[in-house]
C-alpha positions in Angstrom: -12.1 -7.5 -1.1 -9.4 -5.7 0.8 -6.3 -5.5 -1.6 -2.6 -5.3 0.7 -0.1 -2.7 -0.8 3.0 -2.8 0.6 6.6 -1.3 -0.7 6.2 2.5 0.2 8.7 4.3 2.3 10.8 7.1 2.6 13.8 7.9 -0.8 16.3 10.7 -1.6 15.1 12.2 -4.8 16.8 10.3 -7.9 16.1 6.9 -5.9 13.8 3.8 -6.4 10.9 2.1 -5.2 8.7 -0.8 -6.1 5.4 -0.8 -4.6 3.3 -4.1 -4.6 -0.5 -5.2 -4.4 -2.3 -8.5 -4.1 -5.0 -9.6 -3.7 -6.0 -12.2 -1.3 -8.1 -15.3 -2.2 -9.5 -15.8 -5.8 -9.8 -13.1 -8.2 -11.2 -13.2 -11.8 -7.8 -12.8 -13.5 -8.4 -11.5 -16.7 -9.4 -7.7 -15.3 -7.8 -4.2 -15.2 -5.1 -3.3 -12.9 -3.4 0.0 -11.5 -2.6 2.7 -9.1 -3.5 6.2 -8.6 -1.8 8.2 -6.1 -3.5 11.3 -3.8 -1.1 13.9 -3.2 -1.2 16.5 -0.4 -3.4 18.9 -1.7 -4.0 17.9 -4.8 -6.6 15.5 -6.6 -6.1 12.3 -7.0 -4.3 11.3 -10.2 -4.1 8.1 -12.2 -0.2 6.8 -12.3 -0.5 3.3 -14.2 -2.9 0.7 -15.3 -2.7 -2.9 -17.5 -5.3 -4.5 -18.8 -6.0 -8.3 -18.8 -4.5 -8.6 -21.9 -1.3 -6.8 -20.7 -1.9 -3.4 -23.1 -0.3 -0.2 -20.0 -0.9 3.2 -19.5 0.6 5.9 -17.3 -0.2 8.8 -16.5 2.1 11.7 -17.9 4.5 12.2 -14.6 5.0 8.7 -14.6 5.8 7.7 -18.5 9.8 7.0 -19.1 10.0 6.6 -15.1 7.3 4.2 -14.0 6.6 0.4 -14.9 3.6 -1.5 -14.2 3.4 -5.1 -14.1 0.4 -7.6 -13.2 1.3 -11.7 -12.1 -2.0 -12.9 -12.6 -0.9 -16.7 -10.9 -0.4 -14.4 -7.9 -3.5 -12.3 -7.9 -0.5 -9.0 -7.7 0.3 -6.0 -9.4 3.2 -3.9 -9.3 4.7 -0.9 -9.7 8.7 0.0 -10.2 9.6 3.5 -9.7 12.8 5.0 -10.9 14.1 8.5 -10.9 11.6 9.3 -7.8 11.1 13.6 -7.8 9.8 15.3 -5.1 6.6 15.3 -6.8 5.7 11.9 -6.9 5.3 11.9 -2.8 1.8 10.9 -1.9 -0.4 8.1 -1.0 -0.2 5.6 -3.2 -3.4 3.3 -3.9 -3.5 -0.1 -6.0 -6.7 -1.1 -7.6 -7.6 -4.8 -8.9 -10.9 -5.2 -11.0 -13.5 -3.2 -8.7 -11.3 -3.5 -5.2 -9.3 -1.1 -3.6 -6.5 -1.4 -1.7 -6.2 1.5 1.5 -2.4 2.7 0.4 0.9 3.3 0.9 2.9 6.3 1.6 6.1 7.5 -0.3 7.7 10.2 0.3 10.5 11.7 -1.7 13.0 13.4 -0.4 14.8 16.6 -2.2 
């Protein structure tokens, strides 16, 4: 199953973004949820993940700025992004039980 992630763009550094997945069609709702991002040059790195049972994670660039949340009604799971560095520019890619979604680019601007 190809998961859609949408919400990426281009932000001035100190800025926000919320970037979304879903999946399309039926998915077994109680299953883990999260994004990784690839940045240039570097390997990719886990940003967030819930489990079914809600419990989170982030990795440690993204704790105090990053929120994940999952809408299992909606097969979705999100991710708000505050205080957006430099850093955090890369391909962003959502994950929903064992599918993938292809990404979506932010870019943070200094």
């Amino acid at each position: 199953v190809q998961l859609q992630a949408s919400g990426g763009g281009l932000v001035q550094a100190g800025g926000s973004l919320t970037l979304s997945c879903r999946a399309p069609g039926t998915i077994f709702a109680n299953n883990a949820r999260g994004w990784y991002r690839q940045a240039p040059g570097k390997q990719r790195e886990k940003v967030a993940a819930i489990t079914g049972g809600g419990l989170t994670s982030y990795g440690d660039s993204a704790k105090g700025r990053f929120t994940i949340s999952r809408d299992n009604a909606k097969n979705t799971v999100d991710l708000q992004m505050n205080s957006l560095e430099p850093e955090d520019t890369g391909i962003y890619h959502c994950f929903i039980g064992s599918s993938w979604g292809r990404g979506t680019q932010v870019t943070v601007s200094s």
